[in-house]
N, CA, C and O atoms as a MOPAC input file, in Angstrom:
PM7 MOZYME 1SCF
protein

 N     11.28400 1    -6.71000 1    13.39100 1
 C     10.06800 1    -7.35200 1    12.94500 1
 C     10.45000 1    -8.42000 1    11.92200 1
 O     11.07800 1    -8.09000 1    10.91600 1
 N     10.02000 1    -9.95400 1    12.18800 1
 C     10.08600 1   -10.67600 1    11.20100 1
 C      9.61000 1   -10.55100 1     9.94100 1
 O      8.40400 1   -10.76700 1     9.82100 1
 N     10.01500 1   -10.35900 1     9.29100 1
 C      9.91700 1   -10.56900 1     7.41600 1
 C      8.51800 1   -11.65100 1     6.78100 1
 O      8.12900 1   -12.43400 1     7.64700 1
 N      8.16000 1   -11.70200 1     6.13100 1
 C      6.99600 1   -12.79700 1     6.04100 1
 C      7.53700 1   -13.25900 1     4.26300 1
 O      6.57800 1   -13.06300 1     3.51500 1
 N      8.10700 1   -13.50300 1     3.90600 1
 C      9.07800 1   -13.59800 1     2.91600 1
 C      8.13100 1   -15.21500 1     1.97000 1
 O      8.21900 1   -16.23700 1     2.65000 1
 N      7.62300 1   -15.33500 1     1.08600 1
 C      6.75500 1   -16.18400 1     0.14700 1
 C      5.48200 1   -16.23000 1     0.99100 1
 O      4.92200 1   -17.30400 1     0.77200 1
 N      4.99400 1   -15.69400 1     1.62400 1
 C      4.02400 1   -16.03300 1     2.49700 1
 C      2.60900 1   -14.77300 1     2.14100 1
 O      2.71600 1   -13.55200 1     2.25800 1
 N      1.45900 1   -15.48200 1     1.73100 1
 C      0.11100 1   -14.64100 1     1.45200 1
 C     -0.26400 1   -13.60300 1     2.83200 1
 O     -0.16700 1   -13.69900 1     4.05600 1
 N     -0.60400 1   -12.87700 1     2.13800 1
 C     -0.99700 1   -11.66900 1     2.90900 1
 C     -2.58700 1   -11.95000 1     3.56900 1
 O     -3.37100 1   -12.06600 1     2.62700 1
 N     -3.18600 1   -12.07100 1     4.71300 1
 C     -4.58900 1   -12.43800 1     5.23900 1
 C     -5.42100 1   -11.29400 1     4.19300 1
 O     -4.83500 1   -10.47300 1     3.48800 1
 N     -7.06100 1   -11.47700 1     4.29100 1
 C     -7.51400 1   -10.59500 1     3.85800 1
 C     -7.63900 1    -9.15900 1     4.56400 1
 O     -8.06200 1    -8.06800 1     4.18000 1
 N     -7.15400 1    -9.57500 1     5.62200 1
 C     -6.94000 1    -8.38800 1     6.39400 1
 C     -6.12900 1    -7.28000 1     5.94700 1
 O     -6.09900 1    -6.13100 1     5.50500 1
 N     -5.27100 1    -8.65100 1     6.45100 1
 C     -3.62800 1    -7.50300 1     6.47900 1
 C     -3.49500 1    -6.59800 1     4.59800 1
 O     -2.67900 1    -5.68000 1     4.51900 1
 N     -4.15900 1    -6.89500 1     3.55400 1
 C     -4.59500 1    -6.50800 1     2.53700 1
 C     -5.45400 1    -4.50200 1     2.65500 1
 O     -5.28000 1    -3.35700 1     2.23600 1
 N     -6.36600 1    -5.33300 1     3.53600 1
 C     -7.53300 1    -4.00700 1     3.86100 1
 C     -6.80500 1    -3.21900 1     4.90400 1
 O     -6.91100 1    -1.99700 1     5.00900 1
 N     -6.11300 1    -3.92000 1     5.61700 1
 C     -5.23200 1    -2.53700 1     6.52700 1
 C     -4.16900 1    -1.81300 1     5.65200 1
 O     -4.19400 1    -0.58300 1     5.69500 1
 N     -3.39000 1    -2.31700 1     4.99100 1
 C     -2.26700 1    -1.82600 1     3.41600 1
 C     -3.52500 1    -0.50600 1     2.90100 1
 O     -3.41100 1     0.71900 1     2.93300 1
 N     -4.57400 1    -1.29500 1     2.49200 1
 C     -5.12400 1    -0.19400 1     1.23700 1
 C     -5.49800 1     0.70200 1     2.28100 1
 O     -4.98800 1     1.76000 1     1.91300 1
 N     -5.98800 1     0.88400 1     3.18900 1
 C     -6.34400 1     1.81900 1     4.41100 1
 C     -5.42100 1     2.79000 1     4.46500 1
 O     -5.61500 1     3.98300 1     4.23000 1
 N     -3.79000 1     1.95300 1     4.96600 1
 C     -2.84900 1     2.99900 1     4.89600 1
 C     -2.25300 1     3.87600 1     3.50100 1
 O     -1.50000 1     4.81300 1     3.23700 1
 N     -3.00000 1     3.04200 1     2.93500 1
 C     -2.48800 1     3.78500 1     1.48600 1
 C     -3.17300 1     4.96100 1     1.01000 1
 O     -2.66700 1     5.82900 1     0.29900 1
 N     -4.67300 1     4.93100 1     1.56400 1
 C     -5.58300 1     5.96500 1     1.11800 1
 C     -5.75000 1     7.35700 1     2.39500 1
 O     -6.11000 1     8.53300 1     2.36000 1
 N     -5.23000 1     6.34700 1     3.49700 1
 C     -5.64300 1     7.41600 1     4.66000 1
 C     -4.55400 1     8.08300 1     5.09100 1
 O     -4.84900 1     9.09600 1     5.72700 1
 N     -3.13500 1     7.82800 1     4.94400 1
 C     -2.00400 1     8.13100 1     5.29300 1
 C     -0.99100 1     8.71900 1     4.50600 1
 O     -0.87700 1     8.08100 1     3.46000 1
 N     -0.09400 1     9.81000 1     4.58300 1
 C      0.94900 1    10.22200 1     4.27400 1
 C      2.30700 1     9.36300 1     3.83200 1
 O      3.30400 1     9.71700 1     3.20300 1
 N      1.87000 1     7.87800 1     4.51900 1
 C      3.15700 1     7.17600 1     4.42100 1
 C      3.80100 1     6.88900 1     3.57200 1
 O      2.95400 1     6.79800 1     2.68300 1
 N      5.02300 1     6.58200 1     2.98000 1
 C      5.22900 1     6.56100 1     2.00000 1
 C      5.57100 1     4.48400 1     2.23800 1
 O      5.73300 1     3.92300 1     3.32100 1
 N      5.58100 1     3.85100 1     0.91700 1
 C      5.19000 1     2.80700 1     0.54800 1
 C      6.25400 1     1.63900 1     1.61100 1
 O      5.80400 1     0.71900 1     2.29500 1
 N      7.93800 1     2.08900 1     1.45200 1
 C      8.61200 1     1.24500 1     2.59200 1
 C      8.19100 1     1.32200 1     4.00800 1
 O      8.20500 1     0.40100 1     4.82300 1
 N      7.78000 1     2.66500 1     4.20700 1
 C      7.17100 1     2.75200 1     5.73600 1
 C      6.13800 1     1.67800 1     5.72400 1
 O      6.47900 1     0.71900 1     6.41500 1
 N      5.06400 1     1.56000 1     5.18800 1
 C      3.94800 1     0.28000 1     5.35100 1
 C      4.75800 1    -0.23500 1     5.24600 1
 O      5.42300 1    -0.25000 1     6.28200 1
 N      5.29100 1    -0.92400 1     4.21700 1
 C      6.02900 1    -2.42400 1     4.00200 1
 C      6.71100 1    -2.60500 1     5.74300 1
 O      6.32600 1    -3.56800 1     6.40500 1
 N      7.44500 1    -1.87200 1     6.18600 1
 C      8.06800 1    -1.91700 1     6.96800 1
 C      7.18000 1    -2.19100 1     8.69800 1
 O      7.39000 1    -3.06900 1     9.53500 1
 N      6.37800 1    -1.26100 1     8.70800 1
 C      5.01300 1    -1.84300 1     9.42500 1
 C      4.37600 1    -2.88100 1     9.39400 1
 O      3.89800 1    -3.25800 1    10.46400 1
 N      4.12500 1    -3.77500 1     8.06100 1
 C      3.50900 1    -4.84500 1     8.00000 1
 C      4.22600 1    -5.53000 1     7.57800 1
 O      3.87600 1    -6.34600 1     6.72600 1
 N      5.84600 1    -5.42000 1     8.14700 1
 C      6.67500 1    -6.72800 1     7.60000 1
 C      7.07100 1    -7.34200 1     5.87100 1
 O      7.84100 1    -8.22400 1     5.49200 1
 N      6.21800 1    -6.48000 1     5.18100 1
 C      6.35600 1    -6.99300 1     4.31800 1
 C      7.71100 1    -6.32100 1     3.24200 1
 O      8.44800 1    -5.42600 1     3.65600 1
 N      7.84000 1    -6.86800 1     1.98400 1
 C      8.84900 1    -6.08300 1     1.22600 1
 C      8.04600 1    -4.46200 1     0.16400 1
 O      7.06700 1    -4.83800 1    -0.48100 1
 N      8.19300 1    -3.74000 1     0.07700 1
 C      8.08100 1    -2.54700 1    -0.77000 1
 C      7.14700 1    -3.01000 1    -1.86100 1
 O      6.08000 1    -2.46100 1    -2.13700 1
 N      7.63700 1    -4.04300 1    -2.43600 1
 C      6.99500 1    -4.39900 1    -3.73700 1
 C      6.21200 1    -4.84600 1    -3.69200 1
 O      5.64800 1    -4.84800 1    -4.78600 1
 N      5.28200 1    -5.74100 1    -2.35000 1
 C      3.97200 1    -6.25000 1    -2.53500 1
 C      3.11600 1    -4.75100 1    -2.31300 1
 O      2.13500 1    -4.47400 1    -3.00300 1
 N      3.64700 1    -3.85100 1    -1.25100 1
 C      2.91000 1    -2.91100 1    -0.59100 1
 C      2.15300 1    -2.10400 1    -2.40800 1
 O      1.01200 1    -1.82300 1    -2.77400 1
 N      3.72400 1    -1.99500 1    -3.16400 1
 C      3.29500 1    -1.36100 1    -4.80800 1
 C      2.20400 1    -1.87700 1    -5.25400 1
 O      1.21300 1    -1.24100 1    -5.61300 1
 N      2.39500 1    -3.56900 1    -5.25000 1
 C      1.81500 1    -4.45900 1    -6.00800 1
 C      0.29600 1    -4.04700 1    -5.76500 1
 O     -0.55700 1    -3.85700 1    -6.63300 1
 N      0.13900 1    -3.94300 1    -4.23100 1
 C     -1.31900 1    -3.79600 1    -3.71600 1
 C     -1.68600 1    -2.77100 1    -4.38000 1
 O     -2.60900 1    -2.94900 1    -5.17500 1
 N     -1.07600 1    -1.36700 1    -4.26200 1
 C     -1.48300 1    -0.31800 1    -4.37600 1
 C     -1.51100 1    -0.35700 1    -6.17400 1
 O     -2.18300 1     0.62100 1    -6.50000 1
 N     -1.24000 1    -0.79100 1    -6.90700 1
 C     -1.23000 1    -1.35300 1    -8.49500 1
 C     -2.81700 1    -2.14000 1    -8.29700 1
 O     -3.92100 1    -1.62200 1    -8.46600 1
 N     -2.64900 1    -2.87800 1    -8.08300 1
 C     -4.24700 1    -3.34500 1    -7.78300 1
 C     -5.83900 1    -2.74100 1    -7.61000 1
 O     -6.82000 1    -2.68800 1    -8.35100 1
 N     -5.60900 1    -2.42200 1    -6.55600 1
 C     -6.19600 1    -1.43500 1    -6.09200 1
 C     -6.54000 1    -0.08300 1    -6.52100 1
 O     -7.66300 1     0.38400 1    -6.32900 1
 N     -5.58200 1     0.56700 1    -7.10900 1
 C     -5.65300 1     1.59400 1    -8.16200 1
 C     -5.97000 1     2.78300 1    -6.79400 1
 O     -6.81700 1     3.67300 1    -6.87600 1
 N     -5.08200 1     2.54000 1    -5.57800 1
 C     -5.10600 1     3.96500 1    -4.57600 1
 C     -4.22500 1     4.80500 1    -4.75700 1
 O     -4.67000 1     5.93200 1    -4.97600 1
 N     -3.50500 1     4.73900 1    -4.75600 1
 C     -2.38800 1     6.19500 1    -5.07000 1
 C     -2.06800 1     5.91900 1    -6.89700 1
 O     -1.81700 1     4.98900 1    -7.66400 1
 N     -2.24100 1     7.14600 1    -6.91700 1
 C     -1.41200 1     7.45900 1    -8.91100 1
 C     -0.13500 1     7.77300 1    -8.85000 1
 O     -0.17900 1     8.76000 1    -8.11500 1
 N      1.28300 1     7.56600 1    -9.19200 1
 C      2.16900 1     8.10800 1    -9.01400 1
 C      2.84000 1     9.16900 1   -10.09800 1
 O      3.65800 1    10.07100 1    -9.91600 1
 N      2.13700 1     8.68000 1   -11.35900 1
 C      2.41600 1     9.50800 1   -12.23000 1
 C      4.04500 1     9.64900 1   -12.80500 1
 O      4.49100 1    10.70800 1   -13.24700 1
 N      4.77100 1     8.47400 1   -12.71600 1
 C      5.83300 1     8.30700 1   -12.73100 1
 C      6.95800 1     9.19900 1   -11.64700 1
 O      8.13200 1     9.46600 1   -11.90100 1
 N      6.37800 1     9.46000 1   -10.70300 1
 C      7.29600 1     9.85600 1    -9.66100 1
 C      6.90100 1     9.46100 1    -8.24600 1
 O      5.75400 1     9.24200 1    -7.85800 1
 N      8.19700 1     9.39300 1    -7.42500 1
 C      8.12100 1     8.41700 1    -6.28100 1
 C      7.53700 1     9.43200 1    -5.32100 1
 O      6.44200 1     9.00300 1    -4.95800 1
 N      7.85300 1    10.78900 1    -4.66800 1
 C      7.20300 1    10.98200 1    -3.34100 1
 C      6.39000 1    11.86000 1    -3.52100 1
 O      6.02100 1    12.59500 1    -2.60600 1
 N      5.86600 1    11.97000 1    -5.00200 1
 C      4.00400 1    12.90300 1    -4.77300 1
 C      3.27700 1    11.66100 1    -5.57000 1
 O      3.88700 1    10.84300 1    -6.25900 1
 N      1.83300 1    11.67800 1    -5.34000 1
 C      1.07900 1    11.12500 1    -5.90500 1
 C     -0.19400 1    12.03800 1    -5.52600 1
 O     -0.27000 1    13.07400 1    -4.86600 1
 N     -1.68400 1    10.85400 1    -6.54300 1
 C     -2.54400 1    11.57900 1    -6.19000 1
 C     -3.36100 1    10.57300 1    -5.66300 1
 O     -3.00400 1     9.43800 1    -5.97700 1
 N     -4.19800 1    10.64500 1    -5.06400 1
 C     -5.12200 1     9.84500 1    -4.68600 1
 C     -6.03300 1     9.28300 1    -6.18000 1
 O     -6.28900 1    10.07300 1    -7.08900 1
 N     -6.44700 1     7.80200 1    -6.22100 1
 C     -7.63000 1     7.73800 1    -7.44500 1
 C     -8.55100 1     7.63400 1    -6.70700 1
 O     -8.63000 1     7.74500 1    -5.48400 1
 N     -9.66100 1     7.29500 1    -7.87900 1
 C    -10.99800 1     6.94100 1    -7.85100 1
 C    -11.33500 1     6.41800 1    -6.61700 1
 O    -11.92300 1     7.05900 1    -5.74600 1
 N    -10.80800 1     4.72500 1    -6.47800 1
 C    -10.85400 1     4.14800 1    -5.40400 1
 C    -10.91400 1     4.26900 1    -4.06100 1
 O    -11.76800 1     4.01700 1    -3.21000 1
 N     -9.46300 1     4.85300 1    -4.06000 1
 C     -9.29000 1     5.50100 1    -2.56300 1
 C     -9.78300 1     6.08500 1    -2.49000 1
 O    -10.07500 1     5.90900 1    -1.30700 1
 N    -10.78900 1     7.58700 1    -3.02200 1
 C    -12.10600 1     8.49100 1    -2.50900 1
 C    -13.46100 1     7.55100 1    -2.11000 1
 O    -14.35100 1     7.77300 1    -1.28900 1
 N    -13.28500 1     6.61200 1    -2.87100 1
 C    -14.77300 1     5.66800 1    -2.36500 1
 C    -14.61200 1     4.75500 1    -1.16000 1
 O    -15.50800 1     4.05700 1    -0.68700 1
 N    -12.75200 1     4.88700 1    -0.50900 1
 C    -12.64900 1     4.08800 1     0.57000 1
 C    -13.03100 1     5.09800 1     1.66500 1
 O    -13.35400 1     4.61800 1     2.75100 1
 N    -13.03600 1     6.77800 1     1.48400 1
 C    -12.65100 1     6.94600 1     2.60700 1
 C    -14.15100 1     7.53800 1     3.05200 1
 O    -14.35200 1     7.90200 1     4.21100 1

């Protein structure tokens, strides 16, 4: 899969990220890796957004606020 490397994310491809972020098990390179993108925007989103808490650790989190009002 091509890389999308300085290139804006559609408003889509945004709302499908937070989707997978609230509805899915995946962990953050898996999206990135699905939507081409690098790890750190997938964070960035999910920093934004305020969907997963990590609580300073990488493979548990909790769901926030947000993501209960997405799903």
């Amino acid at each position: 899969m091509a890389g999308k490397h300085g290139k804006r994310l559609t408003m889509e491809e945004i709302v499908r990220v937070q989707h997978l972020l609230a509805e899915t098990e995946l962990a953050p390179q898996a999206i990135a890796y699905r939507m081409g993108v690098s790890a750190s925007t997938i964070l960035s989103i999910n920093r934004r957004s305020r969907i997963r808490h990590y609580n300073g650790r990488r493979s548990r989190w909790e769901k926030g606020a947000v993501a209960e009002a997405l799903v």
